[in-house]
N, C-alpha and C positions, 0 to 999 in steps of 0.2 A: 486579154480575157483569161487569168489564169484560174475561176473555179467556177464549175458548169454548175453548182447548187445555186448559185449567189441568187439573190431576185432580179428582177428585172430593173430595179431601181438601181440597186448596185451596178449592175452592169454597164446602165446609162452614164451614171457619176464615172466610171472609170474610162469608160469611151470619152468623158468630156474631160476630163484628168489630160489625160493622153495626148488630146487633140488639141487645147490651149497653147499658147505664145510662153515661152520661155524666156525673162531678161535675164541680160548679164547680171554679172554680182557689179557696184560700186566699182570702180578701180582704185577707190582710198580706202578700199573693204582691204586688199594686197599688202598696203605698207600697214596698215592695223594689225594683219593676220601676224606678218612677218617681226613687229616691232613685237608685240606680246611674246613670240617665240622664240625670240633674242633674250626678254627679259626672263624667262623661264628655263633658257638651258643655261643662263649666269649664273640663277639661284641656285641651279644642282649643281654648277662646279665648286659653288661657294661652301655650297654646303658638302660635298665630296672634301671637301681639301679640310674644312673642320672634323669630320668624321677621321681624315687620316691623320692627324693633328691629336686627335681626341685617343687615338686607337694607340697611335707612340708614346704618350706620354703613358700611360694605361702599362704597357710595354715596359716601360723605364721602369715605373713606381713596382709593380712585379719582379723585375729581375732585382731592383735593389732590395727587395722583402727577402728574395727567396737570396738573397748573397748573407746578408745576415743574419739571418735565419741559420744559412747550415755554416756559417760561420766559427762555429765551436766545433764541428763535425773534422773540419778541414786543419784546425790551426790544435787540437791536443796535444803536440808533439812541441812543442816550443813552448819553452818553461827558460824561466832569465837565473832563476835559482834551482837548482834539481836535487839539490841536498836540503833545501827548505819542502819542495815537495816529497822528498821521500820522509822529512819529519812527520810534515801534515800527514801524508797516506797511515805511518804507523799508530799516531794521536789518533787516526778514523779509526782505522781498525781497533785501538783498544776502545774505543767507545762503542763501537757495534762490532761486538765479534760474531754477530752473523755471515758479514761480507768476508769474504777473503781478502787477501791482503793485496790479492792483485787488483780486485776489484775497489777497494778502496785507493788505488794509487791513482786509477783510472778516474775514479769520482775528484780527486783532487786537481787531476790534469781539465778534466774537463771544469769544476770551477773556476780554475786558476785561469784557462780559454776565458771565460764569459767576464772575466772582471778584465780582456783589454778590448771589449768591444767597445763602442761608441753610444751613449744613453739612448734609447729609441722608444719610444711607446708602443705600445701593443705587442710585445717580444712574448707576450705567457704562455701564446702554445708550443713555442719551441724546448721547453725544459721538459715535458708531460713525453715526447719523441726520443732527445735519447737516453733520458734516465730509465732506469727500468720500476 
């Protein structure tokens, strides 16, 4: 009897509630319970292990974007001709003699970087970073 408003009706039904016979459950209810629960903690290992699956390769294709990417950042310093680029830088310079001349050497090195990367599609935002 947990509320003293209820009617009197209520009260009856839950006194007869109370006071009825209780069966057991099935005992083929057990391996039903148990086999569904089996099949349900599978699918979340299956699907954890693709999620981890999904997250590394996510992983890979990222770090190989971002290796390429700063790829000209890292390699300006390694030129196979340095008399051919000190050509180029002066050719920049007299063509825009806005930049200085160091700045034009720089613009050449890093050119000269990006023609021994590897052809990759969607490289555009990288030129917009470090040219000024």
């Amino acid at each position: 009897m947990h509320n003293a408003d209820w009617s009197e009706e209520l009260k009856d039904l839950e006194r007869r509630l109370v006071a009825r016979a209780r069966s057991e459950p099935d005992p083929a209810l057990r391996e039903w319970v148990l086999t569904a629960l089996t099949r349900e903690v599978r699918a979340a290992e299956r699907e954890s292990f693709w999620n981890f699956v999904v997250g590394l390769a996510a992983v890979f294709l990222l770090g190989a974007n971002l290796t390429l990417s700063s790829a000209p950042l890292v390699s300006v310093n390694v030129t196979d001709d340095p008399e051919a680029v000190a050509t180029a830088a002066q050719r920049l310079h007299a063509l825009v003699p806005e930049i200085t001349a160091e700045a034009a050497y720089a613009e050449v090195l890093l050119a000269s970087s990006w023609s021994r990367l590897p052809m990759v599609p969607g490289m555009g935002a990288a030129p917009s970073i470090v040219r000024p």
